[in-house]
C-alpha positions as CSV (number, residue, x, y, z in Angstrom):
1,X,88.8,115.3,69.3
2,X,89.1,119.0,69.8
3,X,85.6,119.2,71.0
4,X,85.8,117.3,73.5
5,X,88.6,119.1,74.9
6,X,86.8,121.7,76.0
7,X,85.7,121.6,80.1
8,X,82.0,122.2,79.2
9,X,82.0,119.2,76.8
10,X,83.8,117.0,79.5
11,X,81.4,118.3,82.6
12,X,78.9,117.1,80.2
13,X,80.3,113.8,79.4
14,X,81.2,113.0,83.0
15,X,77.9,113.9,83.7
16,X,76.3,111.5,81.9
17,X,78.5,108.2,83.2
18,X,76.4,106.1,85.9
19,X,78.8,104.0,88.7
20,X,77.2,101.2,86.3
21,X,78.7,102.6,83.5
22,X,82.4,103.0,85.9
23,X,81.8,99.3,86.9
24,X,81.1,97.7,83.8
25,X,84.5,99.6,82.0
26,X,86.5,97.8,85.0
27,X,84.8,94.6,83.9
28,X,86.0,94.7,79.9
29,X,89.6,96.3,81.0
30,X,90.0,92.9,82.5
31,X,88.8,91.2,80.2
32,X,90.6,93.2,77.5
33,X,93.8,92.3,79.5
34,X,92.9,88.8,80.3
35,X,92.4,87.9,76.7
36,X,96.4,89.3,76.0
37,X,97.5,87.2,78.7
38,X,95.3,84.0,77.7
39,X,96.2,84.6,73.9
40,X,100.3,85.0,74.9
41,X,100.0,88.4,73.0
42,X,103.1,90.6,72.3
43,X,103.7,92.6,75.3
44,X,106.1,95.8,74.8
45,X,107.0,98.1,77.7
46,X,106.8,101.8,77.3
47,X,107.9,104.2,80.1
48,X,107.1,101.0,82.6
49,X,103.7,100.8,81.3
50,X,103.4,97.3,79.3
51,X,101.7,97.7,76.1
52,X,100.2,95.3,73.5
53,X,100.4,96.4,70.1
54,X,97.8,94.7,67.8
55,X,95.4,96.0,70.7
56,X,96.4,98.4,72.9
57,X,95.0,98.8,76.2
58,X,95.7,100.4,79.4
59,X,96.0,99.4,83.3
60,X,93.5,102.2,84.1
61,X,90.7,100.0,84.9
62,X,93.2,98.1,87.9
63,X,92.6,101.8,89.2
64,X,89.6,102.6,89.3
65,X,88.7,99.0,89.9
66,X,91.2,99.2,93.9
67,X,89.4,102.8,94.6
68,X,86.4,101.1,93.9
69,X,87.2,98.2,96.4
70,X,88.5,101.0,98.7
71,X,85.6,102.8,98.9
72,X,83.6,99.8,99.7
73,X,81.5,99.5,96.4
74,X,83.4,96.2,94.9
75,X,84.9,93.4,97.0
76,X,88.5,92.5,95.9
């Protein structure tokens, strides 16, 4: 993880991602999220942020996905 902490590593990384790339992340987050809801998963909240154990995953994509929308590139 350590070498990917470094700003020349990430420059390169960030480089490399296409909108495409940005679009299609949104797309599993949701489903990543949908299938806790569907499934009735465990939900723990931690600092506000809820939080599902046997597969975590994160609200980041509902970000993304509303600057996205904002920006004109997605429709809501």
């Amino acid at each position: 993880m350590d070498e990917y902490k470094k700003e020349e590593e990430f420059r390169k990384i960030l480089n490399s991602i296409t909108l495409d790339d940005v679009i299609n992340a949104v797309a599993r987050g949701e489903k990543i999220r949908k299938n806790h809801e569907d499934n009735n998963d465990h939900k723990e909240i931690v600092n506000g942020f809820i939080y599902y154990r046997n597969n975590p995953d994160m609200t980041l994509h509902s970000i993304v996905k509303q600057i996205l929308v904002d920006v004109g590139i997605l429709k809501k």
